[in-house]
C-alpha positions in Angstrom: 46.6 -22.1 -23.9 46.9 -20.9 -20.2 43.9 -19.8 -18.7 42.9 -16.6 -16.2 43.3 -18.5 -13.6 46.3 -19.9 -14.0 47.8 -16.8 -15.9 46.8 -14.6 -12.5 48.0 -16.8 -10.0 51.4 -17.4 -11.6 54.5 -15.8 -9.5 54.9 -11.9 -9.9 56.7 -10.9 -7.1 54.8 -8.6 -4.8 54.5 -5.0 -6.4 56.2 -2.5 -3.5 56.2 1.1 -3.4 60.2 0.1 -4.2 59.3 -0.8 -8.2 62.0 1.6 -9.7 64.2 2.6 -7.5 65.4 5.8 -10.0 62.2 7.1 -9.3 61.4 9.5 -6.0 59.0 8.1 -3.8 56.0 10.1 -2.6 54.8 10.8 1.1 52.2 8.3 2.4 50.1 11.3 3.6 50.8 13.6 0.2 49.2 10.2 -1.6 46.3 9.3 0.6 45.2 12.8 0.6 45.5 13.1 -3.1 43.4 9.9 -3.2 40.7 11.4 -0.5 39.7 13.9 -3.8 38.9 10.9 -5.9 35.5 9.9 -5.8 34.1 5.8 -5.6 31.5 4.2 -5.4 30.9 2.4 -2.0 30.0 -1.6 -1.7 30.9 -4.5 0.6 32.4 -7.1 0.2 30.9 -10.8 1.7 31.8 -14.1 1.5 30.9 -17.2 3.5 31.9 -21.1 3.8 34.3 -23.0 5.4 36.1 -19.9 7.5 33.1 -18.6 8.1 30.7 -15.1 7.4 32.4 -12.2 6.8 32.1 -8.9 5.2 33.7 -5.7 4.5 32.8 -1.8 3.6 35.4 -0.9 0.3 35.6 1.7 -1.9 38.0 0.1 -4.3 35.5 -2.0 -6.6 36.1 -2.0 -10.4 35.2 -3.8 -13.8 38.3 -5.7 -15.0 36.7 -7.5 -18.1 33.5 -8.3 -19.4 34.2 -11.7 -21.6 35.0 -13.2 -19.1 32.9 -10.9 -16.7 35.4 -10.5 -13.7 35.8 -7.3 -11.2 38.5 -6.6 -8.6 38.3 -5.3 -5.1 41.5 -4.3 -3.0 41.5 -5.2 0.3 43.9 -4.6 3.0 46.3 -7.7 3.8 46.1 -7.7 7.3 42.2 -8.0 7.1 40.7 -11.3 8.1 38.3 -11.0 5.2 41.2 -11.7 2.7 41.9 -15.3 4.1 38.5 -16.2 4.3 37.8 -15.2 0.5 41.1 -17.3 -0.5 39.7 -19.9 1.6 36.1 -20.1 0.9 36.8 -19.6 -2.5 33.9 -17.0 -3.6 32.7 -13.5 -2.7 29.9 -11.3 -3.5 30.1 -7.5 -4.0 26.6 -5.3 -3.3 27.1 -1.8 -4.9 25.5 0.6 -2.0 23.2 2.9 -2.1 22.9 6.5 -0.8 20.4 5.1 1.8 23.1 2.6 3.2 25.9 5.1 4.5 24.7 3.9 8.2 25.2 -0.2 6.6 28.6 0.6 5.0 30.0 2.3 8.8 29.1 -0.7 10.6 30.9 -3.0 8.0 33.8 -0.7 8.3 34.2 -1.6 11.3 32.2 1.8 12.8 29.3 0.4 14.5 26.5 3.5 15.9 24.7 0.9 17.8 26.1 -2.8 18.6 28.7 -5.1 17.1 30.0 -3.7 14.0 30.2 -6.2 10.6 26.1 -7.1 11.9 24.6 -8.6 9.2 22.0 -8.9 11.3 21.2 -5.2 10.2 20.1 -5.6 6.4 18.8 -8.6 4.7 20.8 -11.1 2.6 20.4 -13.6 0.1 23.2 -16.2 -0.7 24.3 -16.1 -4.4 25.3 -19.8 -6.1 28.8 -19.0 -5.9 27.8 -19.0 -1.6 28.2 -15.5 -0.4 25.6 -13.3 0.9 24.3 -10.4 -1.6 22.7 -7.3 0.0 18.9 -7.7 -0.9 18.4 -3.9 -1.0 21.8 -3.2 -3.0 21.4 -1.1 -6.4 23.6 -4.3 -7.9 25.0 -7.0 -6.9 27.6 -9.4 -8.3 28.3 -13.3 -7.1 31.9 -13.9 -7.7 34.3 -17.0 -8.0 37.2 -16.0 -6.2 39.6 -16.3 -9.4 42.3 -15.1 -8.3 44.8 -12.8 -5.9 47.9 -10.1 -6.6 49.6 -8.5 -3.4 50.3 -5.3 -4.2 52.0 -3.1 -1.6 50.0 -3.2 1.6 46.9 -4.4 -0.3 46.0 -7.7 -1.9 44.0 -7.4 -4.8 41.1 -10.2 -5.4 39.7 -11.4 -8.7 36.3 -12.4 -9.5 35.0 -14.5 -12.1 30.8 -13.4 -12.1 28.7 -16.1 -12.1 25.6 -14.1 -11.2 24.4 -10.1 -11.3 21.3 -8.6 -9.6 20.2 -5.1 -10.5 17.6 -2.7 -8.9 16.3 0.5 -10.5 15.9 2.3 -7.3 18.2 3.9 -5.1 21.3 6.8 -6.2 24.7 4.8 -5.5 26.5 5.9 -2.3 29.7 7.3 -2.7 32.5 8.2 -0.7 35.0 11.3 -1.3 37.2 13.2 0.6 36.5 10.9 3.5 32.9 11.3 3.7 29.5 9.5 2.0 27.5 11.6 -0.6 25.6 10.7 -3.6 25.0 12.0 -7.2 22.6 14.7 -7.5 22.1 14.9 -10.9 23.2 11.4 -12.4 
């Protein structure tokens, strides 16, 4: 029987924008501005080892299966983060909360005061997979990296959940149309 692992990080080919060639392409600006009406949920993305601390602001976090419990983030392939992940082997995801829009900025690389990606700004504790988890985050989720898919100008990671923490404060941040909100009424 061939496991995830081994089943996700067996050759695909990289998905392109190219799949069908039959089929018309759309305009990178029509689709990124169709994508800008979607609205996500908000969360960065640690890990932390061998190739060092890092983290990352994302918006592309979702729930692949829960038996195995393992979730996906999509993160750009030219971003140091995905190296280190593949090379540390683990990452953690902390879901944000309305009160973090300032947090998720500076891990996006938009700093108000300082060095942006400061974790010096918030306080962590490592999960026992070995990357930090946002103390103050409404969840967080310690991940094995599991595997990895490029997919156009993305790579996708997979994480096998080894550990969850939950808080019943705080409305989830979100992000929509290129700016932070949160749920009124939810």
């Amino acid at each position: 029987m061939i496991s995830f692992a081994q089943e996700i990080n067996r050759p695909v080919g990289l998905i392109t924008e190219e799949s069908d060639p039959r089929l018309p392409g759309v305009p990178r600006d029509a689709f990124t501005d169709a994508m800008a009406r979607a609205v996500n949920g908000v969360a960065i993305v640690t890990t932390d080892g061998a190739l060092g601390r890092w983290g990352l602001t994302v918006s592309s976090v979702a729930s692949v299966s829960a038996d195995p419990p393992l979730l996906l983030v999509a993160i750009s392939r030219k971003s140091p983060v995905v190296q280190a992940v593949r090379g540390n082997g683990s990452l953690g995801v902390s879901l944000l909360s309305a009160e973090h829009a300032s947090l998720a900025d500076n891990f996006a690389g938009r700093a108000d005061d300082g060095l942006p990606f400061d974790f010096d700004l918030a306080e962590w504790s490592r999960g026992a997979a070995g990357s930090p988890l946002l103390t103050a985050a409404t969840a967080g989720f310690d991940c094995q990296l599991a595997g990895a898919v490029e997919a156009g100008s993305h790579t996708i990671l997979f994480g096998r959940v080894v550990g969850v923490r939950t808080s019943p404060q705080g409305r989830p941040l979100l992000y929509t149309r290129r700016a932070y909100g949160s749920a009124g009424t939810l």
